[in-house]
N, C-alpha and C positions, 0 to 999 in steps of 0.2 A: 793730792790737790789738783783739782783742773787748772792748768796753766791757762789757759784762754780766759777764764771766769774769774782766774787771779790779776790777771794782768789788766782787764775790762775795773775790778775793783778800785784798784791800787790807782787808776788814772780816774776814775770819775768820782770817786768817793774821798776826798782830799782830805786833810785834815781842817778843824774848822777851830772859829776863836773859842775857848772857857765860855766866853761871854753871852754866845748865841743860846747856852741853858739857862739863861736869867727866867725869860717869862716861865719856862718850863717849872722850875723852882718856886716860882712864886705863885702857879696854880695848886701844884701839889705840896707847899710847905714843905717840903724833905729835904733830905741829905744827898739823896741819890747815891748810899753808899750800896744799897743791894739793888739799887735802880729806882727811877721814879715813877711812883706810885701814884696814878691819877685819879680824880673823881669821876664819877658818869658825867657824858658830854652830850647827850641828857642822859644816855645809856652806857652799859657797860657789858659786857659778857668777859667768860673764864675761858681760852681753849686749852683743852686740857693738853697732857704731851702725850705722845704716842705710849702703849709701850703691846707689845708683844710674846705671840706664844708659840713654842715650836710644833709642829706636827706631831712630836711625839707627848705634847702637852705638859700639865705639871707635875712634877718629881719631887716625891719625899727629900729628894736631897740639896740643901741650901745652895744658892751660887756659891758662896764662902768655902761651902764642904767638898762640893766639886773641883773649885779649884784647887784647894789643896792636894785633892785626890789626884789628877791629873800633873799636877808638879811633883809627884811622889811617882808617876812613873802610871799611871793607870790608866793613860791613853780610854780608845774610844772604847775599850771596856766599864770603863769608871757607870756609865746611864747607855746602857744597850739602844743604837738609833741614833745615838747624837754623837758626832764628831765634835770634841774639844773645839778646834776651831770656831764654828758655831758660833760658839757662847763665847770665848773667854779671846778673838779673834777680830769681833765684828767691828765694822769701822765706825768712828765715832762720829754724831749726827746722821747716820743712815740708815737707809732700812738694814737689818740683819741678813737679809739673804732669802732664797726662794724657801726653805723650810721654815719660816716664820711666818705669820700673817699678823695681823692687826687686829689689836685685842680692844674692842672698847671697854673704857672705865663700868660703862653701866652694865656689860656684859659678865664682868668680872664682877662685882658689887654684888650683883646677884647670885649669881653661885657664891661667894661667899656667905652672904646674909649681910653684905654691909653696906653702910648708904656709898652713894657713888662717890660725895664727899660731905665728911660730918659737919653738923650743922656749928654754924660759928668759928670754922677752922678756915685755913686756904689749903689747899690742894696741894701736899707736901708728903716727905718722909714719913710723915705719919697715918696720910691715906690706907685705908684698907688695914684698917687696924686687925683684925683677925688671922690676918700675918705680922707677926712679931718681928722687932728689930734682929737685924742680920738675918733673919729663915728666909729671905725670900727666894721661892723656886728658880733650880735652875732652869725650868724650862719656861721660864717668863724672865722676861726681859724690858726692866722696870722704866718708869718714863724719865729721861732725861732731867736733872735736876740746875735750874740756872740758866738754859739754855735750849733751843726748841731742833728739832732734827730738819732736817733740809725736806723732805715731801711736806710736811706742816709750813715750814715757813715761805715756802714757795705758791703754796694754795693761799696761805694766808695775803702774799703781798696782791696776787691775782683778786682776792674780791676787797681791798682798800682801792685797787685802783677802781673796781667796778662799782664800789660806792662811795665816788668823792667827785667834787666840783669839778675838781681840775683834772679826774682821772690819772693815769699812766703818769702826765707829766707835772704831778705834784712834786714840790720843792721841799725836800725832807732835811731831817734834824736824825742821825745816830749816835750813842751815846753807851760806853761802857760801864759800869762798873769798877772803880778803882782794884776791887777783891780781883775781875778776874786777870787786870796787866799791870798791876803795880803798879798803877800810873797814880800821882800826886793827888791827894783828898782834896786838894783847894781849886785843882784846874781841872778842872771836868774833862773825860777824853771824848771830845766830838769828831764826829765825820759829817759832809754835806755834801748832798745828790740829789736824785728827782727818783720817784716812786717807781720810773723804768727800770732802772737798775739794782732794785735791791736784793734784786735776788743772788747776785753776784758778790754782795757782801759777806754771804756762809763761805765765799772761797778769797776771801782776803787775805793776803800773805802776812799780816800785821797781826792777824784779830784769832789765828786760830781757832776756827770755826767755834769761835761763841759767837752765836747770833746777838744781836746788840739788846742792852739791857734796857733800852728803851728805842724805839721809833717810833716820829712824831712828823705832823704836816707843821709847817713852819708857821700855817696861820692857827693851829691847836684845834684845829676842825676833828682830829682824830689821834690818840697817843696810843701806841704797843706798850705795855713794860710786863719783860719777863726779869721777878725779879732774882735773883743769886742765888737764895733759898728754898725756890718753889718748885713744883712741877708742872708748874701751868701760869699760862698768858695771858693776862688780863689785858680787852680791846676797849677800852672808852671810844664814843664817837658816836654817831646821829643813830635816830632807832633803827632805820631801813639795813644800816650796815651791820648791827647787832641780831637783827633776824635773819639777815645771812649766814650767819656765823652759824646760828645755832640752827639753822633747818641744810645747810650743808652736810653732804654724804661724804664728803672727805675726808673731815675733820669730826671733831669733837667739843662740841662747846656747851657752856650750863652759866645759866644766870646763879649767879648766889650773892642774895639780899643781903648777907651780912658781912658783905664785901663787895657792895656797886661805888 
């Protein structure tokens, strides 16, 4: 953990009342047990989550099989090129490492023959269906499930500041997921800060790098909710900051109608 990005958290980002999630609740009707789930604000976009492939690309052999194989003793023999570490090592919300790059969904979709994501679903475990539960390659390193990796959410909090009223020093609302701190289904666990700082919330000594399961502007001008379940981030909020999202070369984003 960054000590300095921990410390900057833990004082700006204070703990906030239950009570400050009422409007949120009452836009999105929900529970906010996997996080809340907003409508288009007139808009909405999907960013998808990272995930990644290694130089030595995809391997007939499952993560699953690999690691077994490598706890049995089969070191970096186990997939000739890839150091165990790599894979079964890399830090969690981060990039994997200089042997990895950035695999986009639609990049992958395509070679497999499948849509980037099926129509009527959200963006989940079930993605990329032509990879079967548990096979997924160990030389792919699937997208973060419940939670967004620190390069995504760091570009992410950069173009809310560059499209909102108040910029940088918008007055934010963060919000957990009971699932991921055990914290009480009836008291919602909030944080409150301004759009300057969010980035320092991936290194909150409290929150263990889950990014929050929802970030919102106090006045609903724009909500984040990544929810527990998914592999991707739905941005409600004005249309201009929705086209950002999705003509952005950083990132990865897709409108899906049967989920704005």
């Amino acid at each position: 953990m960054h000590e300095t990005a921990a410390a900057l958290a833990d004082a700006r980002w204070p703990l906030a009342p239950p009570a400050d999630a009422g409007r949120l609740r009452e836009l999105t009707a929900d529970d906010g047990i996997t996080g809340f789930m907003s409508p288009a604000l007139p808009d909405a976009a999907w960013l998808l989550h990272s995930l990644y492939e290694h130089e030595v690309g995809p391997t007939d052999m499952s993560f699953d099989a690999y690691a077994r194989a490598v706890r049995a003793g089969g070191g970096k023999d186990v997939i000739p090129g890839i150091d165990p570490a790599e894979v079964l090592d890399a830090p969690t919300g981060e990039h994997p490492g200089p042997r990895w790059r950035r695999l986009r969904w639609a990049e992958l979709a395509d070679r497999l023959g499948d849509p980037t994501v099926p129509e009527g679903r959200y963006p989940c475990h079930s993605s990329f269906p032509s990879i079967r539960p548990g096979t997924w390659p160990a030389g792919l390193r699937a997208p973060s499930e419940g939670h967004m990796d620190r390069p995504d959410w760091n570009r992410l909090v950069d173009l809310l500041a560059a499209h909102g009223p108040h910029g940088a020093e918008t007055a934010c609302l963060a919000y957990w997921s009971p699932l991921l701190q055990g914290a009480d289904f009836d008291d919602p666990h909030l944080r409150a800060g301004v759009l300057a700082d969010a980035k320092v919330l991936f290194d909150h000594p409290e929150e263990e790098k889950w990014t929050p399961s929802n970030l919102w502007a106090r006045d609903l001008s724009w909500v984040v909710c990544t929810d527990y379940d998914l592999w991707a981030t739905k941005v409600s909020g004005p249309r201009a900051l929705v086209e950002a999202l999705l003509a952005d070369p950083e990132i990865e984003a897709v409108r899906l109608p049967w989920a704005a």
